[in-house]
RODO-2510 file (C-alpha; in nm, 4 decimals, decimal comma):
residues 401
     n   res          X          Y          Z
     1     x     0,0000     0,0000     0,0000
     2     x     0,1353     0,3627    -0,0745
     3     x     0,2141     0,5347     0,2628
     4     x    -0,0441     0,8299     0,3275
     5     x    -0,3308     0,6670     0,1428
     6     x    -0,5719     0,5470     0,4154
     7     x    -0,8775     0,3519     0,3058
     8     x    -1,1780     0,4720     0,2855
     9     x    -1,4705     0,2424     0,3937
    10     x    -1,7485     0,2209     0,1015
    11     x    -2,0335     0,0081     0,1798
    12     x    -2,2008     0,1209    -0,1516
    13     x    -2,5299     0,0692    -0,0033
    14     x    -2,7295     0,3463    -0,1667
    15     x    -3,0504     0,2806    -0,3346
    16     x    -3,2833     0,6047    -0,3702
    17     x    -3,4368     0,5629    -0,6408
    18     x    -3,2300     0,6749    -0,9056
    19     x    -3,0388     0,9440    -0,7254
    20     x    -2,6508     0,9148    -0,8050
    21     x    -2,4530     0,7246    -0,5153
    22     x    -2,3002     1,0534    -0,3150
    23     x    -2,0318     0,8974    -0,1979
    24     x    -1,9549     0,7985    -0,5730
    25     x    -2,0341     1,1719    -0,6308
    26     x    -1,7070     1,2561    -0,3387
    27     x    -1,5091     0,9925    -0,4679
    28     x    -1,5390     1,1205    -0,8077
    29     x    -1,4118     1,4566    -0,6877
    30     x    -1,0917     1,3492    -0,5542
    31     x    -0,7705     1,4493    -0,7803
    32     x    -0,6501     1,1165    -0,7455
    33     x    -0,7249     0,7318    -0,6912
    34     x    -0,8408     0,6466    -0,3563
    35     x    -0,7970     0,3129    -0,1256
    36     x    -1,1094     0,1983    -0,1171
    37     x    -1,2461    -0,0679     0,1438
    38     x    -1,5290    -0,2921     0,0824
    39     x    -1,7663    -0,4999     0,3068
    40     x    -1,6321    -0,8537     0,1623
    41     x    -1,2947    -0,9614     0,1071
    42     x    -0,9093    -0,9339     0,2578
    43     x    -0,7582    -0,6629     0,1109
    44     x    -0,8327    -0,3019     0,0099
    45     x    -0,8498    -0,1927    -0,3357
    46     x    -0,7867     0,1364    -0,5626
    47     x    -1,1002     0,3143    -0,7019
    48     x    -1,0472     0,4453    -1,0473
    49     x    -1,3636     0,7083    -1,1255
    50     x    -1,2741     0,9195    -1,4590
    51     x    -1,3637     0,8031    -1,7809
    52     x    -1,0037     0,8068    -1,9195
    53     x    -0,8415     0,6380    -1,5887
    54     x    -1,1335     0,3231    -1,6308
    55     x    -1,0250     0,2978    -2,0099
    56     x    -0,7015     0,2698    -1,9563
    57     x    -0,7593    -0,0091    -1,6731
    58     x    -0,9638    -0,2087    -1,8903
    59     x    -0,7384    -0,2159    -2,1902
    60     x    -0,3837    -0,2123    -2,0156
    61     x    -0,2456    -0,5887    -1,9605
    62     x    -0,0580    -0,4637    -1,6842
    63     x    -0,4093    -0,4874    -1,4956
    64     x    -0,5197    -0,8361    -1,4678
    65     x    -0,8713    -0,9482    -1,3786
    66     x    -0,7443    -1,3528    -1,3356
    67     x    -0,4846    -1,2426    -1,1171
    68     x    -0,8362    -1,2552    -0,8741
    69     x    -0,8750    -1,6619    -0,8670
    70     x    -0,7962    -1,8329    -0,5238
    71     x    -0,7859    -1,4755    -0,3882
    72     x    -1,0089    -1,3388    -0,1263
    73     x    -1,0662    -1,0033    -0,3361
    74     x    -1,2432    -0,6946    -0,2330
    75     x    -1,6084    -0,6860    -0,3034
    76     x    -1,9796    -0,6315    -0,2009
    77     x    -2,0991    -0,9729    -0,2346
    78     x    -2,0168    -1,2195     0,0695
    79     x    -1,9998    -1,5087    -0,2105
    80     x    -1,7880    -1,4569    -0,5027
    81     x    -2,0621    -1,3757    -0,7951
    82     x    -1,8169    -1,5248    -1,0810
    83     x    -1,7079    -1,8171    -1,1569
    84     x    -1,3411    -1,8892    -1,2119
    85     x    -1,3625    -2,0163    -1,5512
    86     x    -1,5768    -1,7256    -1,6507
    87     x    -1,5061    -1,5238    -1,9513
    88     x    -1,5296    -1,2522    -1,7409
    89     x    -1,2052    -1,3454    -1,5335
    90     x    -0,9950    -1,3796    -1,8090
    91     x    -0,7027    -1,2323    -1,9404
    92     x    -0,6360    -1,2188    -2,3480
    93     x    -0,5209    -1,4702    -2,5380
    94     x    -0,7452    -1,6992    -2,3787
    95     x    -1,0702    -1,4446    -2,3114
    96     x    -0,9760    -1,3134    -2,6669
    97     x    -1,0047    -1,6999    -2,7979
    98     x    -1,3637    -1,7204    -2,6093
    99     x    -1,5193    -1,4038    -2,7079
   100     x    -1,4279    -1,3780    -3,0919
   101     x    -1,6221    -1,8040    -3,0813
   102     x    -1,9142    -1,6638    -2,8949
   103     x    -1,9154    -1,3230    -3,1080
   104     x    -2,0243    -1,6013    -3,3668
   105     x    -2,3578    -1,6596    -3,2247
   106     x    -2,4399    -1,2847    -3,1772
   107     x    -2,4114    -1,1166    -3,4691
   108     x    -2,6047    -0,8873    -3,6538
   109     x    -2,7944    -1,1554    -3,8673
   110     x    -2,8054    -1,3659    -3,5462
   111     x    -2,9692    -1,1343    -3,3416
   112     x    -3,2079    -1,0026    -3,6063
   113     x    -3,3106    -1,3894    -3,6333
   114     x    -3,3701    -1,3569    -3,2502
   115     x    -3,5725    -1,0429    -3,2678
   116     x    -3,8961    -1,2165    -3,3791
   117     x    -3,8314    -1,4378    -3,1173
   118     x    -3,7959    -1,1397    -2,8565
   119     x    -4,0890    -0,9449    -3,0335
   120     x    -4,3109    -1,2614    -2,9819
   121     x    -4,2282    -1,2706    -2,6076
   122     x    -4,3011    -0,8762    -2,5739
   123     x    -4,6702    -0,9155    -2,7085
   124     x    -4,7337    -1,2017    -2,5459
   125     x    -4,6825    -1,0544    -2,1794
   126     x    -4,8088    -0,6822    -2,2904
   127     x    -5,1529    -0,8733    -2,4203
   128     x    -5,1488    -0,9868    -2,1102
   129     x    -5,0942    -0,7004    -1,8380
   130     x    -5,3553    -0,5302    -2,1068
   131     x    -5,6008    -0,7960    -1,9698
   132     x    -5,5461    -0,6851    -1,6094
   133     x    -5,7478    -0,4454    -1,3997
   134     x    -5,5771    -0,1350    -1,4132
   135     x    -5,3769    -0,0296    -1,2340
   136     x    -5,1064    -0,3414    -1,2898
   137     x    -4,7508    -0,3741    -1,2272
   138     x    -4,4893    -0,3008    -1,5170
   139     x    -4,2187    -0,4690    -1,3310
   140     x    -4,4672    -0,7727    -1,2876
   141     x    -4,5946    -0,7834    -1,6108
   142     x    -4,2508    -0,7201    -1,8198
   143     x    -3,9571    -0,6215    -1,6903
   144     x    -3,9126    -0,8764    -1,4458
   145     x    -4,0247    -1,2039    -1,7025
   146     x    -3,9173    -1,0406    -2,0185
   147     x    -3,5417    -1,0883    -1,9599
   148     x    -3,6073    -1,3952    -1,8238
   149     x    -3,8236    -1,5603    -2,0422
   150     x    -3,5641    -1,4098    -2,3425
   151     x    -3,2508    -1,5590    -2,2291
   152     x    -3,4189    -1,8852    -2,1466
   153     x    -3,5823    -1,9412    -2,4263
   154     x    -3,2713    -1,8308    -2,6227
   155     x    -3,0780    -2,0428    -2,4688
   156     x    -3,3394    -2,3372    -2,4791
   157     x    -3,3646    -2,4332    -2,1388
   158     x    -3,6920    -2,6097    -2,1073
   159     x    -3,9956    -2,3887    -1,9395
   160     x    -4,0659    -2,6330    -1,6450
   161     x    -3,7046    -2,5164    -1,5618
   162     x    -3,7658    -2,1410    -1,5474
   163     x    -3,8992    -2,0970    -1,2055
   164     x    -3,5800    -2,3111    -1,0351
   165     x    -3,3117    -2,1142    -1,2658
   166     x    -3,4744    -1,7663    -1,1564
   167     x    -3,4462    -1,8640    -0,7564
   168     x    -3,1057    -1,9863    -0,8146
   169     x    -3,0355    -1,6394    -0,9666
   170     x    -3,1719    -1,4517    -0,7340
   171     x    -3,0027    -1,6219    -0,4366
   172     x    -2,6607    -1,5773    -0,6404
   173     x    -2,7031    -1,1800    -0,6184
   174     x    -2,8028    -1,1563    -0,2773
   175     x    -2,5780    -0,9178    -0,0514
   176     x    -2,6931    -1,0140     0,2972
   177     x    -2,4061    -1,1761     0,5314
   178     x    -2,5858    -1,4896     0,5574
   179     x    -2,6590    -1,5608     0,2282
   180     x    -2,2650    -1,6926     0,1376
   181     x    -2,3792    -2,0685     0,2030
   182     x    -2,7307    -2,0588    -0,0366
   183     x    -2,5087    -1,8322    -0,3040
   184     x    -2,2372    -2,0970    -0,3634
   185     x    -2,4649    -2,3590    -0,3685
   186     x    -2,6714    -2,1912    -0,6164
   187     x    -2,3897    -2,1744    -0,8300
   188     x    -2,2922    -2,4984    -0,8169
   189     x    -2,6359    -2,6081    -0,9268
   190     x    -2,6405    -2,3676    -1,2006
   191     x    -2,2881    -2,5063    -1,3368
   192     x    -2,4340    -2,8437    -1,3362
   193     x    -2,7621    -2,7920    -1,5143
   194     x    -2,6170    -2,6363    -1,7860
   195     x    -2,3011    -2,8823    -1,7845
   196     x    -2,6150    -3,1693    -1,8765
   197     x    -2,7587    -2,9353    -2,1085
   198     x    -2,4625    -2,8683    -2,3332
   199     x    -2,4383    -3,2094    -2,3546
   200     x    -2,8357    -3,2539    -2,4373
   201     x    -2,7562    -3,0056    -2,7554
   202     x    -2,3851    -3,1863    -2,8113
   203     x    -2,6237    -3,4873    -2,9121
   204     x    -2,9142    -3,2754    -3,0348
   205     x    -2,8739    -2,9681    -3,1790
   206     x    -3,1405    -2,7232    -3,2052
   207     x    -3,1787    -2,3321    -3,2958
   208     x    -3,1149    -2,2522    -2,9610
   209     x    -2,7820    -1,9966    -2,8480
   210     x    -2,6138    -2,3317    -2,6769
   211     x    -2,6363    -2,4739    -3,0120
   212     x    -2,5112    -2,1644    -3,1665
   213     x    -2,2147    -2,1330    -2,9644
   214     x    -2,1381    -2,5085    -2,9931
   215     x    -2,1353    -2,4516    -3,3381
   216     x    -1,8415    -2,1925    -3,3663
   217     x    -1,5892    -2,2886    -3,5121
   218     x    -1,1965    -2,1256    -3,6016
   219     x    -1,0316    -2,3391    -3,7499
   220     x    -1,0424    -2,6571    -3,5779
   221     x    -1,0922    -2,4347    -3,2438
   222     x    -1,4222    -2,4977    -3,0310
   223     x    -1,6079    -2,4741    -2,7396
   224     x    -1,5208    -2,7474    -2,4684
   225     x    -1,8492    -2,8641    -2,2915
   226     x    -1,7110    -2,6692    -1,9584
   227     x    -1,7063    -2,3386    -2,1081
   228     x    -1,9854    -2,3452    -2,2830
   229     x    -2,1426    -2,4334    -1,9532
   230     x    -1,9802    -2,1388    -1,8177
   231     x    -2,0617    -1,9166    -2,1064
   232     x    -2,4207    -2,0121    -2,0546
   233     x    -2,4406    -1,9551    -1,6814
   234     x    -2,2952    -1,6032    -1,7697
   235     x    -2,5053    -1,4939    -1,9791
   236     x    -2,8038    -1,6570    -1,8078
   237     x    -2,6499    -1,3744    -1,5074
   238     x    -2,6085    -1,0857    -1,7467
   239     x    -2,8865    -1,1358    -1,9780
   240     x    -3,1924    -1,1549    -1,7439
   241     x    -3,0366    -0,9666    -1,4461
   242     x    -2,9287    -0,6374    -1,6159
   243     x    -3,2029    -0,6112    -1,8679
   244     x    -3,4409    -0,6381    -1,6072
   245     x    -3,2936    -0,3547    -1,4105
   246     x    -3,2658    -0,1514    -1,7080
   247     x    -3,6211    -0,1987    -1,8448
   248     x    -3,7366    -0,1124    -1,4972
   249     x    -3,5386     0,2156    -1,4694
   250     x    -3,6381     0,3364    -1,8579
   251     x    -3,9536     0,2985    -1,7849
   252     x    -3,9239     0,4774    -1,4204
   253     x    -3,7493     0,7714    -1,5988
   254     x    -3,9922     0,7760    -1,9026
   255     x    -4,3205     0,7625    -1,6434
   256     x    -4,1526     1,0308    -1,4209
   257     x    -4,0228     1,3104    -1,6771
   258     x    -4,2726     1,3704    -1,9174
   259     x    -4,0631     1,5315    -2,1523
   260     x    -3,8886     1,2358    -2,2441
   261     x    -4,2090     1,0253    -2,2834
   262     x    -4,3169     1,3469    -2,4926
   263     x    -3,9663     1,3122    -2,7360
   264     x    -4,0261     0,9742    -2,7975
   265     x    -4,3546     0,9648    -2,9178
   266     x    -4,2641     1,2621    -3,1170
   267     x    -3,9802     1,1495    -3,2391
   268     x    -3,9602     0,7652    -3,2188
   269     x    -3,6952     0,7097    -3,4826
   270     x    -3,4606     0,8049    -3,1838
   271     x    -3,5591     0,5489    -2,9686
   272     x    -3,1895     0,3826    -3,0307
   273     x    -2,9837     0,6918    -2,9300
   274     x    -3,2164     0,8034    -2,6512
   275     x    -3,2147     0,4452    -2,4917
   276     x    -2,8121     0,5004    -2,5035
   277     x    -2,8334     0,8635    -2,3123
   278     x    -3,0348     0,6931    -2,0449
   279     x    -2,8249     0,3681    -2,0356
   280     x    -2,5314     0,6029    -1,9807
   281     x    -2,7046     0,7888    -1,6893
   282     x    -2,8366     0,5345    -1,4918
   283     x    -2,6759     0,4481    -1,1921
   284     x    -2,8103     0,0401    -1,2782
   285     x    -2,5770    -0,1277    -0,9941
   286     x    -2,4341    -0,0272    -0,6709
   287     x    -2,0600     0,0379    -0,6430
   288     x    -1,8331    -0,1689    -0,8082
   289     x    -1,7575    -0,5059    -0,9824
   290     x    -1,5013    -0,7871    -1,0239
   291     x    -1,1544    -0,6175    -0,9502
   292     x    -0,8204    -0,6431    -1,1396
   293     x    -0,4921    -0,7062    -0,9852
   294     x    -0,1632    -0,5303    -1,0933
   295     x     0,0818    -0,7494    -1,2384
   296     x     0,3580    -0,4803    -1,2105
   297     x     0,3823    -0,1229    -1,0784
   298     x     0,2314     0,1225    -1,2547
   299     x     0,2090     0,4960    -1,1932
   300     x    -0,1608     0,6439    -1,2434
   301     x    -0,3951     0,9336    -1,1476
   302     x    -0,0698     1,0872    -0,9315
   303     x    -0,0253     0,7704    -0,7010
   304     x     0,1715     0,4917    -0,7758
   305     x     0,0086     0,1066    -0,7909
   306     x     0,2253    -0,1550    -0,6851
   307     x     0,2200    -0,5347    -0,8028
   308     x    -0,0196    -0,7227    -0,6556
   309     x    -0,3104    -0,4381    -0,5540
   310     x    -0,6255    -0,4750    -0,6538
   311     x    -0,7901    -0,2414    -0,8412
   312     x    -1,1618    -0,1429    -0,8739
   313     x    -1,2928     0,0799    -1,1406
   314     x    -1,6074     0,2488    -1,1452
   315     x    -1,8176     0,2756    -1,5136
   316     x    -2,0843     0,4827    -1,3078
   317     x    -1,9007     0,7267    -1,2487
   318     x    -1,6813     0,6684    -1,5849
   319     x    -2,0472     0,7694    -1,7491
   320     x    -2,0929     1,0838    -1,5193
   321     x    -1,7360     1,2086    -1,6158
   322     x    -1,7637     1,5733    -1,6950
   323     x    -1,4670     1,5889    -1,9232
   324     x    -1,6505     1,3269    -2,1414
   325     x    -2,0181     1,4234    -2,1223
   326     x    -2,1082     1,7852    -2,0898
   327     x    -2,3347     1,8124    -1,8189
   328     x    -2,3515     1,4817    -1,7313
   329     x    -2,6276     1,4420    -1,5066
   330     x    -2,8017     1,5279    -1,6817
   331     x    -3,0445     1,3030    -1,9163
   332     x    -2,9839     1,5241    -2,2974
   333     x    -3,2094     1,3047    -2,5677
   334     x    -2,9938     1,4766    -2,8198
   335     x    -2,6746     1,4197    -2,6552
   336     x    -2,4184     1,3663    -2,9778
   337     x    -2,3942     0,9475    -2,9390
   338     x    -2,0259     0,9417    -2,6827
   339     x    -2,0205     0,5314    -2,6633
   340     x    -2,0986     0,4502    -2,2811
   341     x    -1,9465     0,2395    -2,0566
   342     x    -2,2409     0,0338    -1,9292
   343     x    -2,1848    -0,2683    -2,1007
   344     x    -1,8259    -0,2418    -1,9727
   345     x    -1,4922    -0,1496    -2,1821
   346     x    -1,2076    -0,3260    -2,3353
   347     x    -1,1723    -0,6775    -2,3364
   348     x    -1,4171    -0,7209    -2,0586
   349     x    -1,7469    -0,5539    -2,2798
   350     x    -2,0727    -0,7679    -2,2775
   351     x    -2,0538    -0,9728    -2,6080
   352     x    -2,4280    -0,9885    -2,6248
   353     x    -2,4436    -0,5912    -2,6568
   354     x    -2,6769    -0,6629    -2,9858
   355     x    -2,8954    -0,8788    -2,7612
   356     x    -2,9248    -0,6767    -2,4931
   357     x    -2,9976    -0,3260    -2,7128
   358     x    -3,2579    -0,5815    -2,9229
   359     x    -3,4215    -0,6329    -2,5763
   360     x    -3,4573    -0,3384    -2,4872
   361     x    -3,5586    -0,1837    -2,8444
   362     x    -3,8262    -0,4180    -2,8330
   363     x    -3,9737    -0,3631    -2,4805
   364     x    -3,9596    -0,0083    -2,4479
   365     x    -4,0882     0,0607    -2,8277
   366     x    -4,3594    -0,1842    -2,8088
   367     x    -4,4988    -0,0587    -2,4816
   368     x    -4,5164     0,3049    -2,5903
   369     x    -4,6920     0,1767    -2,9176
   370     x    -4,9383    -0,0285    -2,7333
   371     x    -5,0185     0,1930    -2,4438
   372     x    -5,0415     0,5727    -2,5809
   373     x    -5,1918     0,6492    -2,2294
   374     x    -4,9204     0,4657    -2,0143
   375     x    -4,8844     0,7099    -1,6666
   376     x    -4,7606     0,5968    -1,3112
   377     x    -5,0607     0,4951    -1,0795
   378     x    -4,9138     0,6454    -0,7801
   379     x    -4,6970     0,9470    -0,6530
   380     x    -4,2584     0,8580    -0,7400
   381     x    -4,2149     0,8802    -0,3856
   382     x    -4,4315     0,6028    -0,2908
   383     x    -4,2164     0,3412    -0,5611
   384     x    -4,0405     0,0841    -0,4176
   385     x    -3,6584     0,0155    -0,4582
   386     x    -3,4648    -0,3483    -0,4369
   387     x    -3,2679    -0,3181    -0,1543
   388     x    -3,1388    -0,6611    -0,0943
   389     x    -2,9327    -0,6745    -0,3936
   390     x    -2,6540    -0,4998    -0,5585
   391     x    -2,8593    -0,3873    -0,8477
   392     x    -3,0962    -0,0251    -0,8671
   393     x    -3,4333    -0,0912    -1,0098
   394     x    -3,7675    -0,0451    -0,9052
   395     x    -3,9209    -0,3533    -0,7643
   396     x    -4,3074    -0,2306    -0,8628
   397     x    -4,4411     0,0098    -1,1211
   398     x    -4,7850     0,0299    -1,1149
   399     x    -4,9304     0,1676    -1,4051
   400     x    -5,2172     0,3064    -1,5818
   401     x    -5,3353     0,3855    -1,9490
***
């Protein structure tokens, strides 16, 4: 640890509404990295906040994120979320090997295939809350089974299955101290179900994503069955959990500020860009994510990082950066299209970005189509936030139309 740099203890437990995290805000303010100390894990860690910093991090190979395995790393989970054969712990050649296979199954005529698929899912669940008594829950109705039912059916796991592969999620992102046993175990269940389904599709094939991905080929390079088990119990994480968050929080912003609900059904051929300026402004998790370590030292932000620290970075507050986006909090529909860093950066970016933009396209466009009317049913101060969790999203929406 540098001498002088006390940690600073950050249990990154903020979750009003969408209000930015203010001691994200202070830490964002400091001229240079801070020691950081989270509620789980040995060691402390350095924060980097500004957009520049976090893009260097991600793309520098001096900062490694599988320097983490067999290491008690800082973090806000009491069980280790990932996996240690996940993509996402990786460091190039081997990640770069794994995403350019699975970049096979998402591309653009890929995910267009998909989109009737997601479309069909939409409809189905918006005929359906339009059936209800009014007023009915948007979480409820969509943006809690729309992710899920997506990424399942996508990735072909049979629907009997849903209901046990949604608890097992949900106890994997719990934060509460006694939730470390029920976590790991979930994990290890999810590992083995989709261990036996790889092998189901290895015999079978279908039109599913496992098939997809079991299907790329370079050369005579493949998926083994492990990491395509792995690969599916990622994006089985990624796809429902942050999609879910996100539809919630769109639709929270576009039932609580009028004028965007206004631009939109004005101007819907911007539905792409706007959906980017809110993704960019929406403080979707708390905190931080998986660390790096550094493999060497390195001198950054006016402090110097010595082999071996971790290192946290912070894409919330790389998206609020001031010398990146003018004004950045805030929400500018016409804000000249600055990529964002919510999908990540570098060699650690979601590879099913075109899925996860499809999803979204398709939920929030269809609902404003189908609902001209759409308002909140109750005051914003009376919604209801997840609090057990380390993502931000509204846990109800009750709406009208």
């Amino acid at each position: 640890m540098n001498p002088g740099k006390e940690a600073i203890t950050c249990p990154f437990d903020f979750s009003e509404a969408l209000e930015f995290d203010p001691s994200l805000a202070a830490l964002m303010a400091r001229e240079s990295l801070t020691r950081i100390r989270l509620p789980y894990g040995e060691a402390d860690a350095w924060l980097v906040t500004g957009f520049e910093g976090v893009r260097q991090v991600t793309t520098d190979q001096r900062f490694s994120r599988a320097g983490i395995i067999g290491s008690d790393y800082p973090r806000l989970t009491p069980e280790p979320i990932v996996s240690p054969e996940s993509i996402n712990v990786m460091d190039p050649p081997h990640s770069s090997r794994l995403r350019h296979l699975a970049s096979q199954a998402f591309t653009p005529r890929h995910v267009e295939e998909m989109r009737h698929t997601i479309a069909g899912l939409a409809d189905t669940l918006l005929d359906e809350m339009a059936a209800q008594d009014q007023p009915a829950d948007l979480v409820r109705h969509l943006s809690n089974p729309f992710p899920r039912q997506t990424i399942f059916d996508l990735l072909g796991i049979p629907r009997p299955d849903w209901p046990r592969m949604q608890e097992y999620v949900h106890q994997l992102l719990a934060t509460g101290p006694d939730s470390r046993h029920t976590a790991a175990a979930a994990k290890a269940e999810l590992r083995a179900y989709f261990l036996d389904l790889v092998e189901q599709r290895r015999r079978s094939p279908g039109k599913d994503l496992i098939s997809a991905l079991a299907a790329a080929k370079e050369g005579d390079d493949t998926f083994s069955d492990e990491e395509l088990a792995v690969m599916a119990l990622t994006l089985t994480l990624s796809g429902q959990d942050t999609a879910t968050c996100q539809i919630s929080n769109i639709a929270y912003l576009l039932l609580t500020r009028p004028e965007l609900m206004a631009h939109l059904r004005q101007r819907p051929e911007t539905l792409t860009d706007v959906l980017n300026e809110l993704l960019r402004y929406i403080p979707f998790r708390k905190g931080v994510g998986i660390p790096r370590v550094a493999r060497e030292d390195v001198e950054m932000g006016g402090v110097r990082i010595r082999a071996g620290d971790f290192v946290h970075v912070s894409y919330l507050t790389a998206n609020r950066d001031p010398e990146r986006y003018p004004e950045p909090h805030t929400i500018d529909p016409d804000r000249a299209g600055a990529p964002h860093m919510t999908f990540g950066w570098g060699g650690h970016r979601c590879i099913a970005v075109p899925l996860a933009m499809a999803e979204l396209e398709v939920a929030v466009g269809l609902l404003l189509e189908r609902f001209p009317g759409l308002r909140l049913a109750i005051p914003p101060q009376e919604v209801r936030w997840d609090t057990e969790t380390i993502r931000r999203f509204p846990i109800e929406l009750p709406v009208a139309w």
